[in-house]
C-alpha positions in Angstrom: 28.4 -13.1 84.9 26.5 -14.3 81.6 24.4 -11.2 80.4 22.2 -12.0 77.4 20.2 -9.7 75.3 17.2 -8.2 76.2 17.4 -9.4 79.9 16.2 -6.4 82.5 19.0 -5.7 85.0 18.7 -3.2 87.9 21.6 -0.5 86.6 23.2 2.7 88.5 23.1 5.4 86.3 24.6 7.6 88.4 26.5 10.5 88.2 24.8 11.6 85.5 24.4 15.3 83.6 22.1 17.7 82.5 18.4 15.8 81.2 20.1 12.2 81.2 18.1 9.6 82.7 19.5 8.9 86.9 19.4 6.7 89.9 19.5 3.4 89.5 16.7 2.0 87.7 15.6 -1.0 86.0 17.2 -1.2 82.4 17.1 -3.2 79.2 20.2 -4.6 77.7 20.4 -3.7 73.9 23.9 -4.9 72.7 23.8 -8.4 71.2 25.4 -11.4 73.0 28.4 -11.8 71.5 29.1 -8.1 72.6 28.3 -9.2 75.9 30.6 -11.7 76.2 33.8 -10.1 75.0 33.9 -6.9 75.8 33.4 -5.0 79.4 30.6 -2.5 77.9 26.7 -2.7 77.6 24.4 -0.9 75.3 22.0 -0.8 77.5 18.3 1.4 77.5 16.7 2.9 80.8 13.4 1.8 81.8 10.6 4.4 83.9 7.5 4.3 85.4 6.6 8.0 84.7 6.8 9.4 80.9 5.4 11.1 78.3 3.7 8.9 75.2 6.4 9.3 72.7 6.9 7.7 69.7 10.8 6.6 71.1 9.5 4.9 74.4 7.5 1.3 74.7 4.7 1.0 77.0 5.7 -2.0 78.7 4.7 -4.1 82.0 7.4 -5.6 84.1 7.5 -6.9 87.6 3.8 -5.9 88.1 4.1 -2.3 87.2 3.2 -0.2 84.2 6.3 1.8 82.9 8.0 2.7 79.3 11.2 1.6 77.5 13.2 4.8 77.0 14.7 4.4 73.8 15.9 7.5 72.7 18.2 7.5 76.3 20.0 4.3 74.6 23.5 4.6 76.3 27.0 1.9 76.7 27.5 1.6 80.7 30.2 -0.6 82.1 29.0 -3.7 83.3 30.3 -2.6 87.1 27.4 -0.2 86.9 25.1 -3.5 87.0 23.6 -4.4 90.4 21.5 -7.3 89.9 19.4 -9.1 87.6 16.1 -8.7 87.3 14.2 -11.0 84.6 13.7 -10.9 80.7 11.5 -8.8 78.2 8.6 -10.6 76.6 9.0 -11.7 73.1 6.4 -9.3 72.2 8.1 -6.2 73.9 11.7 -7.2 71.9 9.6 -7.3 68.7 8.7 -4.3 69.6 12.1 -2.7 70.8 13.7 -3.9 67.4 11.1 -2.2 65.3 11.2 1.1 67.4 15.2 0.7 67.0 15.2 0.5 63.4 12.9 3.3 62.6 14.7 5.4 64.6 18.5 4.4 63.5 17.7 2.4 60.1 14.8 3.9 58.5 
């Protein structure tokens, strides 16, 4: 299976601990292509429709619902925990990801 950056995959989460983000839930694949194809682990960050306005999470619309990009849950799943694909952000919304990303890591 081809995964590419910034697609939206349907990801179990589960068994998860303490406040970490569970069930399985749409998510946003972070980790860059060539990751993707070499190695059997994807940096991947959770997607919700019910959050707080935080300066780590994106407002976002996907698949007809409102919801937020939880970027400060960024976590490397193994690509078995992938269920299915689900569709890709907009180029807006990864403009938007990488800028959130680098102020929180780079900046």
């Amino acid at each position: 299976m081809e995964i590419r950056q910034y697609e939206v995959y349907l990801i179990n989460l589960d068994p998860t601990i303490g406040h970490e983000i569970q069930k399985t839930r749409p998510c946003v694949i972070i980790s860059p292509d060539e990751m993707n194809r070499n190695i059997q682990t994807i940096i991947i960050a959770p997607m919700t429709t019910k959050s707080h306005d935080y300066p780590t999470r994106l407002k976002v619309r996907f698949l007809g619902k409102n919801g937020w990009v939880v970027l400060d849950q960024i976590m490397t799943v193994d690509r078995d925990r992938l269920v299915k694909r689900l569709g890709t952000m907009k180029d807006e919304e990864i403009n938007e990801i990488k800028s959130l990303i680098k102020e929180m890591l780079v900046d």
